[in-house]
Wavefront OBJ file of the C-alpha trace (Angstrom):
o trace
v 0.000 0.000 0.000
v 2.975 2.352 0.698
v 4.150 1.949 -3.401
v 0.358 2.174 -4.616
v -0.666 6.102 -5.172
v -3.462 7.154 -2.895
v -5.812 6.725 -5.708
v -6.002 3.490 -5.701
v -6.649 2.446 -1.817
v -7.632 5.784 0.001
v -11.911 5.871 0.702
v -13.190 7.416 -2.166
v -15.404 10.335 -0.580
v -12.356 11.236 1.496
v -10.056 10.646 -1.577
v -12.585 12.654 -4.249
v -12.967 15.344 -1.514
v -8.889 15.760 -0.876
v -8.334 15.595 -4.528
v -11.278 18.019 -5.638
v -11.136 20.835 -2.853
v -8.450 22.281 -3.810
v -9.547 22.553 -7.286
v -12.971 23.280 -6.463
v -10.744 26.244 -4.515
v -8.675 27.230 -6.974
v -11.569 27.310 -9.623
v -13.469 29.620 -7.771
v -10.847 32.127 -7.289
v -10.437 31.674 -11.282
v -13.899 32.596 -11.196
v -13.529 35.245 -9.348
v -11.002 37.411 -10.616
v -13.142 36.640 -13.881
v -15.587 38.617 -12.476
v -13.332 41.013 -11.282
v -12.034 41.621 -14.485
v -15.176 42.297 -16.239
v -16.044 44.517 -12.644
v -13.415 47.025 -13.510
v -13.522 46.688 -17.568
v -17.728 48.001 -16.753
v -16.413 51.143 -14.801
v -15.171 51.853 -18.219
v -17.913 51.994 -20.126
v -20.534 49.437 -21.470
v -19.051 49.172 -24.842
v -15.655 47.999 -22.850
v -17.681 45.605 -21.707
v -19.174 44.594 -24.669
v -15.659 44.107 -26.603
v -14.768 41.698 -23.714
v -17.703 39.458 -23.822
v -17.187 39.419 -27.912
v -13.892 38.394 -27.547
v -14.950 35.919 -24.931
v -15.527 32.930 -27.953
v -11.756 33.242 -29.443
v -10.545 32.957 -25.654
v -13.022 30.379 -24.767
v -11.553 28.281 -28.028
v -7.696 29.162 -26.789
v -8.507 27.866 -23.668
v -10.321 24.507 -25.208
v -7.404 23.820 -26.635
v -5.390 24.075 -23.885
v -7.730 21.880 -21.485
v -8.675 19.585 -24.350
v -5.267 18.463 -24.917
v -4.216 18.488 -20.828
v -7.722 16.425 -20.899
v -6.075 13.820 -22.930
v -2.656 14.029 -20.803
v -4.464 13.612 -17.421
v -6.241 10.565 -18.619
v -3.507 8.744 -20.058
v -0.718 9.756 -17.647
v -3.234 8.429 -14.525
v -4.205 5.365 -16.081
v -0.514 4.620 -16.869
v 0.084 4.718 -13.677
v -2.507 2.737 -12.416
v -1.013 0.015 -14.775
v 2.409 0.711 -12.814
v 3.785 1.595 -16.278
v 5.934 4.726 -15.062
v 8.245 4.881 -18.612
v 4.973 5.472 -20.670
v 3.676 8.035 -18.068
v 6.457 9.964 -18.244
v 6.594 10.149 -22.388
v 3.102 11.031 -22.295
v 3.854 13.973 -19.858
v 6.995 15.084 -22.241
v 4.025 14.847 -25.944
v 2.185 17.008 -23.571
v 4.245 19.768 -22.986
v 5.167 19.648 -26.486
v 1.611 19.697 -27.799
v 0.926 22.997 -25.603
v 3.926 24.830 -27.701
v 2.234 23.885 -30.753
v -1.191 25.182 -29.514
v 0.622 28.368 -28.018
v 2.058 29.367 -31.918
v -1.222 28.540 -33.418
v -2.724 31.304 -31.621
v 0.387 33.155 -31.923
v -0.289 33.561 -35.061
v -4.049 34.238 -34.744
v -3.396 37.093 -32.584
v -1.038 39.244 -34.869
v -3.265 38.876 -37.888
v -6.618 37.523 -37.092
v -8.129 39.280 -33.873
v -9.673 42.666 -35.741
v -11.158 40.561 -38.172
v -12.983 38.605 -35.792
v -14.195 41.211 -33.593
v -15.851 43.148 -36.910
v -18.028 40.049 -37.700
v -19.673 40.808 -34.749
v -20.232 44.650 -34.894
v -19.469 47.705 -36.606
v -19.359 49.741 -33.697
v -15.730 51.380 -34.122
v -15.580 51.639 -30.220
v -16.103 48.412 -29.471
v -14.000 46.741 -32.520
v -11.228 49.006 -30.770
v -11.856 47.953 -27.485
v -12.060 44.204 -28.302
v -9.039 44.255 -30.842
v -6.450 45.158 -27.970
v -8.268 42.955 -25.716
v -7.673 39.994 -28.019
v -4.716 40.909 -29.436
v -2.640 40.238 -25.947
v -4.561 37.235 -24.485
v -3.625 35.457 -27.874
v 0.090 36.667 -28.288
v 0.876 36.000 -24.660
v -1.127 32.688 -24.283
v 2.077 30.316 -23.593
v 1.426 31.422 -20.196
v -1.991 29.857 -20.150
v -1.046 26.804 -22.269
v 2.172 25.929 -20.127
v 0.012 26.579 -16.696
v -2.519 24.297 -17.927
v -0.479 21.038 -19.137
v 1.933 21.312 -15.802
v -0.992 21.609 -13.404
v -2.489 18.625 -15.073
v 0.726 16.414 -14.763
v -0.001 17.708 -10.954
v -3.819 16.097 -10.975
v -3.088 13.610 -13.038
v -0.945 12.125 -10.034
v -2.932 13.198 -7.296
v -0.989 16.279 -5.999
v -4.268 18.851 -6.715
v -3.508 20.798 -3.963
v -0.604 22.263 -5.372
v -2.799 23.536 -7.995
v -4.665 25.168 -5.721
v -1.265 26.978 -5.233
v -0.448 27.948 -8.823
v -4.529 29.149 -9.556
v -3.905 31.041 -6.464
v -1.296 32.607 -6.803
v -2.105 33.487 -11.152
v -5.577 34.963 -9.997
v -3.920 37.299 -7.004
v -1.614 38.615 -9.392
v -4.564 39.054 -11.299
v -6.903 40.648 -9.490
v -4.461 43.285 -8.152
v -2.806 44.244 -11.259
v -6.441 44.515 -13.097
v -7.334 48.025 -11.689
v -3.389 49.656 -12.237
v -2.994 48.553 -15.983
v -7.098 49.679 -16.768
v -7.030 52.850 -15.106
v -3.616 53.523 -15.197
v -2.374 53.445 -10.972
v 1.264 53.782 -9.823
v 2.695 55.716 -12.520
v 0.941 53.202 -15.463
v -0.691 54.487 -18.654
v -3.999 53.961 -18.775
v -4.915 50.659 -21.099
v -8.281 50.565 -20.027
v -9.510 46.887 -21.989
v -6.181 46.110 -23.102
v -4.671 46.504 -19.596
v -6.957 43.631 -18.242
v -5.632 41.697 -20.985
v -2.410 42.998 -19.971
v -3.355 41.776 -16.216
v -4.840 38.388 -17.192
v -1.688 37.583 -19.213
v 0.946 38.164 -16.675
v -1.301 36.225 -13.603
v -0.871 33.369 -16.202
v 2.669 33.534 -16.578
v 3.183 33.584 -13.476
v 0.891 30.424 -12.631
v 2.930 28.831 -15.199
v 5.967 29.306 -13.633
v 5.333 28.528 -10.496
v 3.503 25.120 -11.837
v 7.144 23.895 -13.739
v 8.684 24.612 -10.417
v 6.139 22.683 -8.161
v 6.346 19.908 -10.748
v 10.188 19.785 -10.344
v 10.573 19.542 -6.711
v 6.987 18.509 -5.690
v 6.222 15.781 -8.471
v 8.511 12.385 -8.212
v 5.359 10.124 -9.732
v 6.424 12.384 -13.676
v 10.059 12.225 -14.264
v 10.718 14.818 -17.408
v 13.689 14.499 -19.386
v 13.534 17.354 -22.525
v 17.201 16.925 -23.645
v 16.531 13.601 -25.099
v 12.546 13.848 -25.474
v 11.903 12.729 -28.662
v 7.685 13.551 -30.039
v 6.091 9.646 -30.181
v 3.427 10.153 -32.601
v 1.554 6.646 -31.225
v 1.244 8.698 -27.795
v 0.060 11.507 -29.644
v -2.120 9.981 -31.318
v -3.724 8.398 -28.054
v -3.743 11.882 -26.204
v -5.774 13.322 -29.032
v -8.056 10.528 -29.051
v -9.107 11.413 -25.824
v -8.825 16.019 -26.006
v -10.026 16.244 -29.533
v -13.095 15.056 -28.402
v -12.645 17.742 -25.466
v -12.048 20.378 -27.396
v -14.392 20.702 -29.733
v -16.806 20.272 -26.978
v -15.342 23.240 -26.072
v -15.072 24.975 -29.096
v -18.185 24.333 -29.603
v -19.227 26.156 -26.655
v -17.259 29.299 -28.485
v -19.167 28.602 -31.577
v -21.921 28.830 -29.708
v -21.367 31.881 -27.851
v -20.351 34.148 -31.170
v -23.775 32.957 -32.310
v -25.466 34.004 -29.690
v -23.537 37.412 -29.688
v -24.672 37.930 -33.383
v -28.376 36.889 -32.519
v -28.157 39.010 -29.528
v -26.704 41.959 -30.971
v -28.904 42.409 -33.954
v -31.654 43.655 -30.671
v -29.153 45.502 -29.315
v -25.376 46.035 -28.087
v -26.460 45.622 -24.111
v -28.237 42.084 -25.309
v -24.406 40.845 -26.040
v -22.988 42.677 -22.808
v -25.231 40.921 -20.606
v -24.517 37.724 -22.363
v -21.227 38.255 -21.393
v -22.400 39.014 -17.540
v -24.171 35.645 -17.667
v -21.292 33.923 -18.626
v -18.731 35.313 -15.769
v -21.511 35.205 -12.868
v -22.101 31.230 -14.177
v -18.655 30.814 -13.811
v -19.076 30.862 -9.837
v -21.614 27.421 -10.506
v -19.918 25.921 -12.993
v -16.190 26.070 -12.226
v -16.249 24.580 -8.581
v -17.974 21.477 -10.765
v -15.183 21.351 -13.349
v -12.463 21.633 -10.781
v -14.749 18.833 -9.020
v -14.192 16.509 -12.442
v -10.589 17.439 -12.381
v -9.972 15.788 -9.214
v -12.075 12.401 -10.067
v -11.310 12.541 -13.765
v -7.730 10.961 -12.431
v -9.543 9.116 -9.581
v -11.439 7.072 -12.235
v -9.336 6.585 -14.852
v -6.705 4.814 -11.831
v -8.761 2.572 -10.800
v -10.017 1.896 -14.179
v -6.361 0.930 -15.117
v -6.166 -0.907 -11.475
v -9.430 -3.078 -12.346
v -11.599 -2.001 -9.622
v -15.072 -0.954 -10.545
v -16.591 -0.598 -7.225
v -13.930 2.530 -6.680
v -14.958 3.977 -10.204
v -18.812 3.547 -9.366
v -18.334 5.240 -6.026
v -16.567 7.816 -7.589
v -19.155 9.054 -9.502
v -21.714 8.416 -7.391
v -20.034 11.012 -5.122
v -19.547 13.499 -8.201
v -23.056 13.383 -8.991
v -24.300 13.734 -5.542
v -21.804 17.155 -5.233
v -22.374 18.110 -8.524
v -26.489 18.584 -8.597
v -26.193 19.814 -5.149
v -23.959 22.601 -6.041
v -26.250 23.631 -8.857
v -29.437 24.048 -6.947
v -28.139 26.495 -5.291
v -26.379 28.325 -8.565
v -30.293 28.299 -9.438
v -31.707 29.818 -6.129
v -28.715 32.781 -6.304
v -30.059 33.415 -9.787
v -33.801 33.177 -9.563
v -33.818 35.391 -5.701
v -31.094 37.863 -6.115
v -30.193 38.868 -9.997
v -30.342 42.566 -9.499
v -27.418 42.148 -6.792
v -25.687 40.539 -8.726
v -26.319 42.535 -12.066
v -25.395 45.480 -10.294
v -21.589 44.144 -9.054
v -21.469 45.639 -13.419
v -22.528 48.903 -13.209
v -25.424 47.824 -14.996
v -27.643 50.717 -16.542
v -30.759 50.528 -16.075
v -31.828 48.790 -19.993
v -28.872 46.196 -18.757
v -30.977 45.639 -15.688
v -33.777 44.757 -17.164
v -32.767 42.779 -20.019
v -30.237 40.936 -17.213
v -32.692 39.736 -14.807
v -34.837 38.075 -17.191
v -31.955 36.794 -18.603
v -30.266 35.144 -15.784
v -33.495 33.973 -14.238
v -34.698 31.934 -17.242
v -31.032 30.757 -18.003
v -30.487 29.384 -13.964
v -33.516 26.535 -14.759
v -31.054 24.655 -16.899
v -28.841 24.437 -14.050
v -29.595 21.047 -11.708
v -29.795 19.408 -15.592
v -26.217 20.712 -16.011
v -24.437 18.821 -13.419
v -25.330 16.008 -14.144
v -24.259 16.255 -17.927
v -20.887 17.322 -16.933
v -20.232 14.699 -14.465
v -21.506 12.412 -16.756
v -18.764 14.197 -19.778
v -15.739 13.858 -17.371
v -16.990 10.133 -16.513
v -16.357 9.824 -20.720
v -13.236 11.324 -20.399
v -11.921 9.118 -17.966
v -12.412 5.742 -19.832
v -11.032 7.593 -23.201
v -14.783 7.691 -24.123
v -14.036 11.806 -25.439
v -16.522 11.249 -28.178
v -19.377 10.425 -25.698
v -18.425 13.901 -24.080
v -18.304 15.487 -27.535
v -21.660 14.065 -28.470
v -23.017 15.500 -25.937
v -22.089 18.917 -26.234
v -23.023 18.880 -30.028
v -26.239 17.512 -28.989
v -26.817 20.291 -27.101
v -25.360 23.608 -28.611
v -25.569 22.852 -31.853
v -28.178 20.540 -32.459
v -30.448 22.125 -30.110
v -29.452 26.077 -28.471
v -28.172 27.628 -31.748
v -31.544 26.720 -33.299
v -33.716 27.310 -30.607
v -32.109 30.326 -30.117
v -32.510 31.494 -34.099
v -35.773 30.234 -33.747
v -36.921 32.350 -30.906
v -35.465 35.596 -31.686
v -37.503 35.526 -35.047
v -40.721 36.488 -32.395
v -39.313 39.397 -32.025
v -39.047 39.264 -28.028
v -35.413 39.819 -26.622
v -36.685 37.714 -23.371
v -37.836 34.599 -25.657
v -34.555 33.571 -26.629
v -33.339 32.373 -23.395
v -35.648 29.930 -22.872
v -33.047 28.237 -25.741
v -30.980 27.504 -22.332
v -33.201 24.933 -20.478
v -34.539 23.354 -23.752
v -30.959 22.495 -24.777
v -30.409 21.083 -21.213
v -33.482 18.816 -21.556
v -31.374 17.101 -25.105
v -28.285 16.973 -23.185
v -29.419 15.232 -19.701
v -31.432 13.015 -22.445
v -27.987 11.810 -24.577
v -25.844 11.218 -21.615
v -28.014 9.092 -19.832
v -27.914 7.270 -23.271
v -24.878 6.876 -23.852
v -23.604 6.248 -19.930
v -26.128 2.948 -20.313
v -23.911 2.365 -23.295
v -20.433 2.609 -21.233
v -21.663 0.655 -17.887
v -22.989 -2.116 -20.261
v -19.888 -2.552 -22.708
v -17.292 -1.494 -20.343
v -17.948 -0.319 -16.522
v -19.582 -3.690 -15.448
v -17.320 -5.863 -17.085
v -14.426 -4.388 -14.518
v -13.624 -6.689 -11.880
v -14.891 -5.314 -8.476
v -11.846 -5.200 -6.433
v -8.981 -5.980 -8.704
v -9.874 -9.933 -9.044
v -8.899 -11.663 -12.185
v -12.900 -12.498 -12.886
v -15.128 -10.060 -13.139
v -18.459 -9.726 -11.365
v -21.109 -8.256 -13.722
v -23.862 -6.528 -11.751
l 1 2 3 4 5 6 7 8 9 10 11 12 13 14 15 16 17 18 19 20 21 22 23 24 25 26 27 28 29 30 31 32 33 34 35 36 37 38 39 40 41 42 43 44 45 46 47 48 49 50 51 52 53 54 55 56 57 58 59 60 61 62 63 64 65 66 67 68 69 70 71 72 73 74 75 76 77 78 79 80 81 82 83 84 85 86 87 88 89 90 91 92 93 94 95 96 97 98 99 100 101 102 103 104 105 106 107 108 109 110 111 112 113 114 115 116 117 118 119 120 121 122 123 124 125 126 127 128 129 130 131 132 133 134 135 136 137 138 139 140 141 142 143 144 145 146 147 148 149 150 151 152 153 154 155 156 157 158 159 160 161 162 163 164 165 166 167 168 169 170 171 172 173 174 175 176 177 178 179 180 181 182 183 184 185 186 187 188 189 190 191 192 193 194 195 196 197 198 199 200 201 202 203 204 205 206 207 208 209 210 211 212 213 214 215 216 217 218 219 220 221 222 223 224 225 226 227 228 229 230 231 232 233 234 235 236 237 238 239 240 241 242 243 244 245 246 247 248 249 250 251 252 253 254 255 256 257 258 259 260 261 262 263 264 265 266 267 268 269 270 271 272 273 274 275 276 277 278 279 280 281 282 283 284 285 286 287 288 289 290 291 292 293 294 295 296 297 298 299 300 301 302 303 304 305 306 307 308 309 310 311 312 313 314 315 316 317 318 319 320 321 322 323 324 325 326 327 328 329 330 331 332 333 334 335 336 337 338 339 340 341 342 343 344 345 346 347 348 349 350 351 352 353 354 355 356 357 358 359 360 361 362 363 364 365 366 367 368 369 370 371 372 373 374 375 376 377 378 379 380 381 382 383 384 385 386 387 388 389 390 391 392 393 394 395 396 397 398 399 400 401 402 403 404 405 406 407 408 409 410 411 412 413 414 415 416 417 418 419 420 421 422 423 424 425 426 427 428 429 430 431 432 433 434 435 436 437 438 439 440 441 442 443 444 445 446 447 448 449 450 451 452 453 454 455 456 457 458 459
């Protein structure tokens, strides 16, 4: 028991409540100086605010690729070791910090020529292109903080260290949230950026994370050897991380596909339609992100004990996600349906923002308990190197379903219809992932033995 990693003997509520706090921690101090950022950005002006939240689906896709690919790292490098096979854990870490370079030029490149473009398909308003230009501009150019923070915090989860994630989150969100008001409005001798200096915030807290992350791997990491001088890229390993983050991330880049539709729907009502779009989407962050950092602490839990044959660890471990998860969602919908004008007004909302905004986050909040269990039910996927289940899912739901709905509504002419798009999505989504989890328990999950015996014991 002293050579086997926690994963596989510890109790699993203690073990998925050690491993997740500190991301369900960390995640809601990411959320937080989200909201921060977009707090400051609004004492701007609303067309500030607007830029950000158009810009939101280009980031939103940076970031997918990031997570997507660390998805596929996490998996593999924790079911590796489950299987005690430390030489193939450690080349999967080394494919993954190479694959984050390659994403970090990609968008490189997209932010020196692409970022204006992208901003005008969504408006003409010269302010706002302006605004959301700069804004871009830096997040993109300076995203190998992001993409290096991301892939070493994963090697971290993937072998049950999470807490010192909590650490480098922390300490990328601090630097954050205190630099956000000098660059904007220009404190301590700065110029004043205004957009561009929370870009210009946001971008440093993440290099920072991401240094702080290769050190902690270095000295607090012995499970992930690394050994660059003679890393050579293995394209089989490659090939098996993508299998599981393609999947990943175009769930998530579907959720920026869906987002710049929305914007364009939204927009074509008016500007404050897209800014409070954008308000949604930081106040959700405070439900959703203490449930992903929840499915980055069992995503590794399952996917161990998966490679350790014992199914009655992987079934508890869900169980337990599922049980947080919905929780934690009824009361995201209770914040949203009693107090929405609080926490509209944390924006400087005018008063049209108001309006439009409480509506908007009241009719949005009923897709919430659904929600939960959708994404538990994704990162279960995930774990076995079902991605495509995950990715079904989220097609199922954005595109099949909210982009539609959404189109569909706004052609009545009422602003307030369209939301509704929200919970009828959720309905499609809670619908295909029960599906398809009948799918893995019957071809996969039940054919596990229980407690690491040679024969397994189908329920």
């Amino acid at each position: 028991m002293e050579k086997e990693n926690k994963m596989g003997y510890m109790p699993v509520a203690k073990l998925v409540t050690t491993m997740s706090l500190p991301m369900i921690i960390s995640m809601l101090v990411q959320a937080l100086y989200n909201v921060v950022d977009s707090m400051f950005v609004s004492r701007v002006s609303e067309n500030a605010l607007t830029a950000v939240s158009l810009a939101f689906p280009a980031q939103n896709l940076m970031i997918a690729v990031a997570t997507g690919t660390a998805v596929g790292v996490n998996a593999l490098l924790s079911k590796s070791l489950g299987e005690k096979n430390f030489k193939r854990a450690n080349s999967v870490a080394e494919n993954g910090i190479l694959l984050a370079f390659v994403g970090f030029v990609i968008f490189l490149i997209f932010g020196l020529f692409g970022t204006g473009a992208f901003i005008r398909s969504q408006t003409d308003v010269k302010e706002i292109i302006d605004y959301g230009s700069e804004y871009l501009t830096v997040c993109c150019c300076f995203s190998f903080g992001i993409f290096g923070q991301i892939v070493f915090e994963r090697l971290m989860q993937a072998t049950g260290r999470t807490f010192y994630t909590l650490i480098t989150q922390g300490v990328g969100a601090i630097v954050n949230i205190i630099l956000d008001p000098i660059f904007i409005f220009g404190y301590f001798g700065f110029p004043r950026m205004e957009a561009k200096g929370a870009a210009v915030a946001t971008v440093t807290g993440q290099v920072v994370a991401f240094i702080l992350a290769v050190i902690l791997n270095k000295f607090k990491n012995p499970d992930v050897n690394l050994n660059l001088k003679k890393f050579r890229p293995d394209f089989k390993i490659i090939g098996r991380i993508y299998a599981i983050g393609i999947p990943s991330i175009i769930m998530v880049a579907i959720g920026s596909l869906m987002t710049y539709s929305l914007n364009r729907i939204l927009i074509s009502f008016t500007e404050t339609a897209a800014a409070v779009f954008g308000v949604y989407f930081k106040l959700q962050s405070f439900v959703f992100m203490p449930i992903f950092g929840l499915n980055n602490g069992v995503i590794p839990i399952v996917a161990y004990n998966y490679g350790a044959k014992k199914r009655d660890r992987v079934l508890k471990a869900i169980k337990v996600a599922l049980i947080f998860a919905v929780s934690f969602m009824m009361i995201g919908f209770a914040l949203m349906q009693l107090i929405p004008r609080e926490l509209l007004s944390i924006f400087n909302a005018s008063d049209e923002m108001m309006k439009i905004g409480i509506t908007a986050l009241r009719t949005i909040s009923f897709s919430f308990i659904a929600a939960g269990f959708s994404i538990v039910m994704s990162s279960t996927f995930q774990a076995f190197g079902k991605g495509v289940y995950s990715m079904l899912i989220s097609i199922a739901r954005q595109i099949v379903v909210l982009i539609p709905a959404a189109y569909l509504l706004a052609k009545t002419g009422v602003l307030a219809n369209i939301w509704w798009a929200f919970p009828i999505a959720e309905v499609m989504s809670v619908t295909v992932a029960t599906v398809l989890f009948i799918i893995l328990y019957k071809n996969v999950i039940r054919n596990i033995p229980l407690n690491g015996e040679e024969n397994p014991q189908k329920a």
